[in-house]
Each structure stands twice: as C-alpha cells, then as structure tokens.
N, C-alpha and C positions, 0 to 999 in steps of 0.2 A: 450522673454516673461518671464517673473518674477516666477517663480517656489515655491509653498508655499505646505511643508511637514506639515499634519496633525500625529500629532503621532500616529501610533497603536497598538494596541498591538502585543508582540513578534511573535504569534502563526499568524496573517495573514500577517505581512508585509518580513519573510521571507522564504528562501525552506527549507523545509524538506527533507532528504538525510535518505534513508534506510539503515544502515549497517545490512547487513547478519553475524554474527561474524563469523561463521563458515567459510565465503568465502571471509573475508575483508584481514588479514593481520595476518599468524602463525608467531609467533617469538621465539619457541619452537621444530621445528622442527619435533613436533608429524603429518603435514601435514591440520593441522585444524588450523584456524584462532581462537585467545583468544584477552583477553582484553587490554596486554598491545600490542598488534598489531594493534588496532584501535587507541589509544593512538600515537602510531609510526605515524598514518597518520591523523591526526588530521592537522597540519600545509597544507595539499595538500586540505581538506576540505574548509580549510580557506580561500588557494589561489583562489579555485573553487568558493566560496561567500555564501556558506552554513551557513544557522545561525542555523539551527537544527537540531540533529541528533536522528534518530530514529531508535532503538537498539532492536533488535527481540529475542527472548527468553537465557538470559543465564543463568538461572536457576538451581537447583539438579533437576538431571531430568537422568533415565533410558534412557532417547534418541530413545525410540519408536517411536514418528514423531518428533525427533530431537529439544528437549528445548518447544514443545508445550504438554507434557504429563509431570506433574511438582510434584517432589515429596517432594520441599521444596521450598514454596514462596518465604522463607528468607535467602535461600543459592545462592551461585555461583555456579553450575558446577565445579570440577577441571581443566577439559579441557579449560578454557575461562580465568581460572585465579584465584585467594582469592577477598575477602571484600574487602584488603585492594587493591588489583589491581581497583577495582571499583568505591570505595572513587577517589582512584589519577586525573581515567576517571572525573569522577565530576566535581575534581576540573581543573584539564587542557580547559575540555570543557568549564568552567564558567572564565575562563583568557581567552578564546579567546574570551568571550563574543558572545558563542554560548548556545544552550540550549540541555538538553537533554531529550528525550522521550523515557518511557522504555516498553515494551511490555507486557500488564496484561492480562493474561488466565483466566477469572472468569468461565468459562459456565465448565470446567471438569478440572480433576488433571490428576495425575499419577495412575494406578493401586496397583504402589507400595507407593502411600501416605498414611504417618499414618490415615489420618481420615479413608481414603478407606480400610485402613487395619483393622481399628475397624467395622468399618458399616458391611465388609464381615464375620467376625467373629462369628455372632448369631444375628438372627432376633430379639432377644433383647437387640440389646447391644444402649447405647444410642445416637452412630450415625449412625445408622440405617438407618436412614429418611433425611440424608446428603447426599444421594442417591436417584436413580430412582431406586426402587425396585418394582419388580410385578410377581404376580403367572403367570405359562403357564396358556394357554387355557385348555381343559377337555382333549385334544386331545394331549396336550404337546406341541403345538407351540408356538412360540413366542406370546406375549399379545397383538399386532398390528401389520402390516405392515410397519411398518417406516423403512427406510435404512438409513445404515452408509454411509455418505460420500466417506469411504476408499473403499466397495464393503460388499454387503451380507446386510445381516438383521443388522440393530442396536440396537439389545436384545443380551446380551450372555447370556448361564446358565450357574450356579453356582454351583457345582455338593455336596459342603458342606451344602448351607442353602435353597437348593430347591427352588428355585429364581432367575429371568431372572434380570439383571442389564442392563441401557438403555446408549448405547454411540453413539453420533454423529458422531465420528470420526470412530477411531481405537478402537480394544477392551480394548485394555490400556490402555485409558482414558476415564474412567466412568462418565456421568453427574454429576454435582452438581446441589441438587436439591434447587433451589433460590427462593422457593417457603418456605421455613425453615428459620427463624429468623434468627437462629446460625448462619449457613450458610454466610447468609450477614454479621452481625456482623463481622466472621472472617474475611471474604475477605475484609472488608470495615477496618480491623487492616493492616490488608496485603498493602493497601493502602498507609495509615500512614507509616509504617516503610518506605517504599521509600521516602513515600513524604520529609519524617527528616530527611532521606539522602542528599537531595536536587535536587532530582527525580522534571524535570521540567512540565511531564507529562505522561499519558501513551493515549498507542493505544490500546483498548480494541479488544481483540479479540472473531471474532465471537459472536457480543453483541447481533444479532437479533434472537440468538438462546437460550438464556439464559433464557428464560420460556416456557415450554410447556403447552400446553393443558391439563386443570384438569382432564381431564375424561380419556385421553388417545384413543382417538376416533380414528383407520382408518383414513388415509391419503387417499384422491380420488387419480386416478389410472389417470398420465400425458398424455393424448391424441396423445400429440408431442412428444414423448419417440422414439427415434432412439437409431439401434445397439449401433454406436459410442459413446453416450455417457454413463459418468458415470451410474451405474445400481443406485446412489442416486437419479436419473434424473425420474425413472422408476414411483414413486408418485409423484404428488406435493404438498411439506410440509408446508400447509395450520393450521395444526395441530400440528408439533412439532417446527416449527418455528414462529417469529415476530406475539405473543401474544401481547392482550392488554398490562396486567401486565406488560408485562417489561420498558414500559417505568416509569412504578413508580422505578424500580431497576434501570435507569439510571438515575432517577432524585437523588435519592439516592447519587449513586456514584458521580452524581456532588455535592452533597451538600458536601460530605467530602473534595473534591477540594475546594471548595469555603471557606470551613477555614483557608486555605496558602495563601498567597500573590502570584497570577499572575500567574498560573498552568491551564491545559488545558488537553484536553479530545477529542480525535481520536476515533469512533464507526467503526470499522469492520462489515460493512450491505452489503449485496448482496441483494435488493430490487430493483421492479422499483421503479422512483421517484417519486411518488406520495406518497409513504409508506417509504423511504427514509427520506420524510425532515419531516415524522414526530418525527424524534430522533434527532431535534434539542432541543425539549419540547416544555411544554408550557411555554410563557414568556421569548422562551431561554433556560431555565433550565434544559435542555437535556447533550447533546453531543455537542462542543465549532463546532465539523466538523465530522460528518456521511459522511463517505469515499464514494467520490462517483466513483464511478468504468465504468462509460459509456465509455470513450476512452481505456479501457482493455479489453470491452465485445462488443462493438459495430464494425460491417465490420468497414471496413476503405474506408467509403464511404462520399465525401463531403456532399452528401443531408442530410444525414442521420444523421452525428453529425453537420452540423449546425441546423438542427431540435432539436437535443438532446441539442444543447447549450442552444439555444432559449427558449427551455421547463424547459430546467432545473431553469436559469434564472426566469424565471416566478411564477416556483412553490416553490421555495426559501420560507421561513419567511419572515416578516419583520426584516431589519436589520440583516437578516440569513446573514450569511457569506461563499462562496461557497466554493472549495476546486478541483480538479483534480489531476490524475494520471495516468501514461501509462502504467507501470510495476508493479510488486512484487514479493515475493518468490514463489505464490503459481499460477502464468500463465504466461503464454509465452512472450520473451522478444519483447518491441516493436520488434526490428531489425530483428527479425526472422517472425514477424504477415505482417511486411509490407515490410519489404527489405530496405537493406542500404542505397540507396539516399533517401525513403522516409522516414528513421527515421531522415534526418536533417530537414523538412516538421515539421515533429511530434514533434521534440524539439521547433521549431517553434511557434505552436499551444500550446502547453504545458507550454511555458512560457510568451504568451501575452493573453493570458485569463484570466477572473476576478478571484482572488480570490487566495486561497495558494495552492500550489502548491508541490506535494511529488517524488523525482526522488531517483528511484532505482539505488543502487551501480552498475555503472559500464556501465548503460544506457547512460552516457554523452562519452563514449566509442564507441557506437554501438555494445557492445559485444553481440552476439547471443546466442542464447540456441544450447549447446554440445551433442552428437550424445554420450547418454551411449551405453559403450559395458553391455548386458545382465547380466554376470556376476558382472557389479559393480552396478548396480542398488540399490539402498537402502532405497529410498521414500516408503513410504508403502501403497502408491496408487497408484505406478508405481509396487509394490510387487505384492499386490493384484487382480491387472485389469493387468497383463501383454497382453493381448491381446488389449487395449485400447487406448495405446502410451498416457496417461493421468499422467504420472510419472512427478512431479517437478523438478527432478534432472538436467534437461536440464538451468534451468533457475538459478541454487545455484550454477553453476562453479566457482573457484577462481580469485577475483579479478586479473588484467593484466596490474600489474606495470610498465612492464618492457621486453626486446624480448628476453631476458633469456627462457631456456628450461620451469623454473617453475614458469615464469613470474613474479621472485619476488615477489611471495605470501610466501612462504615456501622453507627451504634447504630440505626438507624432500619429502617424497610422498604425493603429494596434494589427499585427501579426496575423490574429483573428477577429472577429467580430464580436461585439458584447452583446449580451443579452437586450434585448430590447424591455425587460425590466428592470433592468439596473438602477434607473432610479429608486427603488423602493430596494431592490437583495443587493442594498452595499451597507460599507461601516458605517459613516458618518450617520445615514440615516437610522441605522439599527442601534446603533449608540444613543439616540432619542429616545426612543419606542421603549418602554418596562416589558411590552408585552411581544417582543421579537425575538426569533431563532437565536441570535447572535447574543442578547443577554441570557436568554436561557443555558447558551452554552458555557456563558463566564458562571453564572451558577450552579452549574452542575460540573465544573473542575473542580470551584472551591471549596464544595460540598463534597466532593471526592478528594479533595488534600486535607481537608477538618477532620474525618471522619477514618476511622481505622476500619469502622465495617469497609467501607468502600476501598480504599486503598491498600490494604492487603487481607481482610476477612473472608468466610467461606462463602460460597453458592450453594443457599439449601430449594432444590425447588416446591414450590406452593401446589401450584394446578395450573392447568393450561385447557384449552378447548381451542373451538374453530374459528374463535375471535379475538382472547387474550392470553396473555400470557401470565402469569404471578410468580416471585419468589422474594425470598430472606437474604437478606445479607447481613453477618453479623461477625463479629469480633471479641476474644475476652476482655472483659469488664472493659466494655465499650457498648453505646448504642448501636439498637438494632433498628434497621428498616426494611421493611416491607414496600416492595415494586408489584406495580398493576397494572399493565400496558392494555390498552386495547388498540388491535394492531386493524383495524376494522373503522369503516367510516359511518357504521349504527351503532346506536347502542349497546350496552351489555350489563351482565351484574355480574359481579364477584363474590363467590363466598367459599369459602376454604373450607374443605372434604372433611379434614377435623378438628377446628377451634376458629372462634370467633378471635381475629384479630382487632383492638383497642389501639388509638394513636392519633396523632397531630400529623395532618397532610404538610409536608416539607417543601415540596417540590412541585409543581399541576402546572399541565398544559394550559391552565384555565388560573392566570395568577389570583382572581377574588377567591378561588376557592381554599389557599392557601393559608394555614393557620387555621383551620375548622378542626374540631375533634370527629374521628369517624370511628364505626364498629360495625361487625355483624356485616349483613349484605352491603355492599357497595355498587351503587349504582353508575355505570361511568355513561359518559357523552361518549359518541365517535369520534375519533382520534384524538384522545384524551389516555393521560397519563399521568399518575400519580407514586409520588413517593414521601412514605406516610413512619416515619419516626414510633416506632413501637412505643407504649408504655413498659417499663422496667416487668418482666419475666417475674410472678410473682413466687 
C-alpha cells in the first residue's frame, strides 16, 4: 500500500529525549555531567532516532534543588560548561537536524537572585512586589496554610523586614509574583535571549502554579492525606495552584514564541485531565503540549490506562495535539514502578500511541532507580522528608555507557552512585544484544518515523480487560497495525469482540516470534507485546 507523509511539524512528528546534564555525560572529571558531555553523545542520540532534545536546568544557580533555584537566567553554571560551550550544543544539535528544548523556571528564582536580593532589602525597595510578600497572622504564624512541596509550611520569615515570603518549593526559591507587570516583562526578555540563541523551545516548569489566589485564602484540608505521603499532600491546593489568570500568562508566553519561526512550548501541569487540556488555550493559544503525566501517576493497570487513553483522547481540543510520558527527573523510573520485562510492555505502549512522545535519559536502557546510601542523599525532598523514601535522587543516577566501574559517565567520582547493574542496562552492551530494551527502542522510532499510522494516524481502541490492552492505529492509504500489550506477567488471550484480525507480527517482545502470520485468538506470554501489521482491509 502507497504510504503518503503529510508534513508536521517538528515538535509532533518526532521524540523528545530528556538530558539530565548532571547525569548525561562528565568530560571534566569533576564527576557531574556538563555541556560539552552532551555534545560528546549527541551522535548515539542520533543513532537512537531522537529528533529533540530536552535540556533541564543549566543555569547560575546556588544548586539548592540543583539548576531549578536560578540566580541568573542568562548564565551557564560553571559546572555544565561557558556560553560558548552552549552556542557549540546549538549548533551540533541543528547539523544533526535535531532540535533543542531548554528548561524555563518562570513560577520562583534563586534566594540568591539580584531581584530577590532587592525585594528582601526594605519593604520599599521597588521590587518588593516581585515577590509574595505577607504579614504573620496577630499570633505570628504563617498568613495561610499552604505547604512547600519540599515538607513544612511554604511561608519563611524574614527576620530583617518583618515578613513571611511564599515558596512552593524549597526555601530558596521564592515565588515570583506573576501577577506584577515587570515581573512578566522580565521573564518574557528572559524568553527572547534564548529564543536569539536559537533555543527551539522551552519546557515550562511547574506552569500550573505560576498564579495564586488573590486573597491568599486557606487551602481545604485533603480528606485522602496518608502518613506516606508528601506533607504538601496534607491540603489540597485548590488556592495556590492552576488559577484562572494564568492561563492569560501562558497565552502571553505563547505570543512571544509566536514572533520566531517554528518554536514550541511544553507546560509542566500536574492536573487531572479535564483541567489539563485546558493549557492548551483558547484557539490553541496556550501550550503547543501540557505534559501529560497519566502513565507516571497511574497503577500499571490495563483497565485503568486504557480508560485513561480513551478519556484523554476524547477530552483533547479540537485539533489539540496529545503528548505521553513514562519517566522524569522528579519520579520513579518506569523499570523500577513496573519491573524489567514489563518496561519492554511500556516502551511498547509508549511509542505506538497517538501523539509525541518524551523518553527520559537512559529509560531505553531499563536503568532503575539506585538505592542512596543516607549519607549521600542530596535531593532536598529526600533532605527534608527523610522519613518518606520521597527523595529524587534514585532516579538522576549517571548515565551507563559502558560495564566500566563508572560506566563511562566520568574518570572521576560520579555525583551519585551507579546501579550496581550497570554492567548489563548500559549502551555499549545493549548495542550487542538483538534481543535488548535499547534495540527495541531504536526499532520502535523507526517504525514510528516509516509509518504514517504511527506518526500522525488515529487511535481506534480494540478491547482491554484486567490484563491487556489492544488497539488500531491507522492512517489514509497507509498500513494499519494492530497493538496487543499484555501489561501482566501470566498469560492471556486476545480476541476482539467483533472481527477476527489477520497479519504479520512487526514488532514482539519475543524477537523469534517476529514475521509469523497470526489470526483469530491470540495467545500472548506474560509481559509480551506485540505489533502485528494488518492485512490490507478488504
């Protein structure tokens, strides 16, 4: 059948590849990954089929939560590299005719940033008000209830200007209050200088939190509040999070994008979706892709995310454009949420689903989250909550090049500690093996860039139960295929409610079984996954 590419644009037709710098590739020996480290492996990206790379904070930055507490928008870090190591990334990136997406913190700074150094200086000084600032109560407590993310209240006092200052995070990083003209103004400069760099895009981080409630009203007290988790958990922030107003601050920020040619926009939202796809805007004019985060946060249950597919699909815009993802810096890696046969299952599901798609460094590995010793700890929500096992640090280990001691990240002392299988979940050795994570993932992009089902065709779903999942993906006058996940470590069968599906298995967890003609009931292994090329619709 005749195969016809409709062009898309860059930002949905290919993947998004998270680089952690910190944990991608040291070429400095200081044990931390910098820039020109990611520059070093740029060519393995390539090999991988990655058209975008998406670069998390390398900033001037105290390193309080590590590149997300920023004390100069328009610096590098030392640690990560200069300007010009930056520039060079740009440009290598845009020779391989990839793209790059860099990571913009609008909702708080640094402690130690000039504005915040001015605003804390004197309740008159005149960035004051570029801040949450608010008296105690009569009693001297904090001026509401609200919690920091990291643990405790998310008020500090200010012991010079007699004034609680409001942070979501960590204490050392203050909100910006984006309710203040300036405020936008700067950050919407902040914008610009990347974008004239040749900055392809940014991931907005934590965008659903970037205006509060005018009044500062009490947060209600969460019903479902368990020991385990986070003590942020303890309200639900109804009140200091996803305000109306801020979707006028993201339209904003899109409109500065929309003065560059061909740049795009990632919204960091922790919402359900019904309040999710409203940062697409209106018209569009939102966020290009409000991160959707349901296969990070949802069991790993077939009912349960083919219902979430199903829903999400539906609640979509018109012409919204979807998005998925399994991992990231800030929770647990698949491979550790579901277990190593079931993250080939997951790579599965994760790249014949509609829509673009983001893989975290080192997930096409199956590398799992590392067992910190106490003393290395250094997440500051791992600091903070030691009683919680809520620390990120398990999931930012250093990339696993290679079955060397320091798995070819670094000559030096890695940062964090590697997995103590890293000899077997790195490249070099998965680059061997036919029958590894890591080749399966190079074959299920290029079978996702071959195929116009995959790359922009619809989601028709099959059947699902309480073990697998099935559905269509198909394209005009283009091949269809048929996915058959079983998301279960027993067996299963499959057979579709009404018509016997005919076809060449394309894709299996199970490479011998690959090239077989199958029909009628399909009998799968536990954690086995198949993708099975239709015969032509007669």
């Amino acid at each position: 059948m005749e195969k016809q590419h409709n062009k898309l644009s860059w930002w949905k037709e290919g993947i998004v590849y998270q680089v952690y710098p910190r944990s991608f590739q040291d070429t400095n020996g200081d044990g931390i990954g910098d820039l020109p480290g990611v520059i070093r492996r740029l060519d393995y990206l390539k090999w991988l089929g990655v058209k975008s790379v998406w670069l998390s904070p390398i900033y001037s930055s105290p390193m309080a939560d590590f590149g997300y507490d920023i004390s100069d928008y328009n610096g590098i870090h030392p640690i990560f590299g200069t300007m010009e190591d930056f520039d060079r990334l740009v440009t290598e990136i845009h020779d391989r005719d990839m793209k790059l997406i860099m990571d913009l913190v609008p909702n708080h700074t640094s402690d130690q940033h000039p504005w915040f150094l001015e605003s804390r200086s004197s309740r008159d000084n005149p960035k004051r008000n570029w801040y949450l600032w608010r008296n105690a109560n009569e009693d001297g407590s904090a001026p509401n209830n609200w919690r920091g993310a990291f643990g405790g209240s998310a008020w500090e006092w200010d012991e010079k200007t007699n004034q609680y200052y409001y942070h979501a995070f960590d204490k050392a990083q203050p909100d910006l209050n984006w309710r203040n003209g300036e405020v936008q103004r700067a950050m919407f400069d902040v914008m610009r200088f990347w974008l004239d760099k040749g900055v392809d895009g940014f991931r907005v981080d934590v965008m659903w939190h970037m205006i509060k409630d005018e009044h500062f009203r009490d947060n209600p007290a969460n019903p479902d509040y368990q020991e385990h988790m986070s003590t942020f958990h303890q309200v639900l922030p109804i009140h200091s999070t996803d305000q109306p107003e801020v979707h006028d601050i993201v339209r904003k920020m899109r409109d500065v994008l929309d003065k560059y040619d061909d740049r795009m926009m990632i919204g960091e939202i922790y919402l359900p979706v019904q309040r999710l796809v409203a940062y697409y805007g209106t018209d569009l004019k939102g966020a290009h892709l409000p991160f959707n985060f349901q296969l990070v946060t949802l069991p790993w249950d077939a009912r349960q995310i083919s219902n979430a597919v199903i829903a999400y699909e539906a609640a979509l815009p018109a012409q919204g454009w979807p998005n998925w993802v399994l991992s990231n810096h800030d929770k647990p890696r698949i491979a550790s949420r579901v277990g190593a046969e079931q993250a080939f299952v997951a790579a599965m599901l994760l790249f014949t689903l509609r829509g673009t798609l983001t893989l975290y460094y080192g997930d096409e590995l199956g590398m799992r989250d590392v067992p910190i010793p106490v003393q290395q700890i250094v997440d500051p929500r791992g600091i903070n909550m030691p009683d919680k096992n809520l620390g990120r640090d398990p999931a930012r280990t250093p990339m696993q090049w290679d079955g060397s001691e320091k798995g070819g990240f670094t000559e030096g002392r890695p940062w964090l500690p590697l997995d103590r299988l890293a000899g077997k979940l790195n490249v070099e050795f998965q680059k061997r093996d036919d029958n590894s994570l890591l080749l399966l993932h190079r074959r299920l992009i290029q079978l996702r860039q071959a195929e116009p089902a995959f790359s922009q065709g619809g989601f028709v779903p099959v059947y699902s139960d309480y073990q697998l999942i099935s559905f269509i993906r198909e394209a005009p006058s283009a091949d269809r295929f048929l996915v058959v996940l079983n998301l279960t470590h027993r067996p299963c069968y499959f057979k579709s409610p009404t018509r016997d599906y005919e076809g060449i298995i394309e894709i299996c967890t199970a490479r011998a079984l690959e090239g077989q003609r199958v029909c009628g009931v399909l009998a799968l292994e536990g954690d086995q996954g198949l993708i099975i090329r239709l015969d032509p619709a007669e």
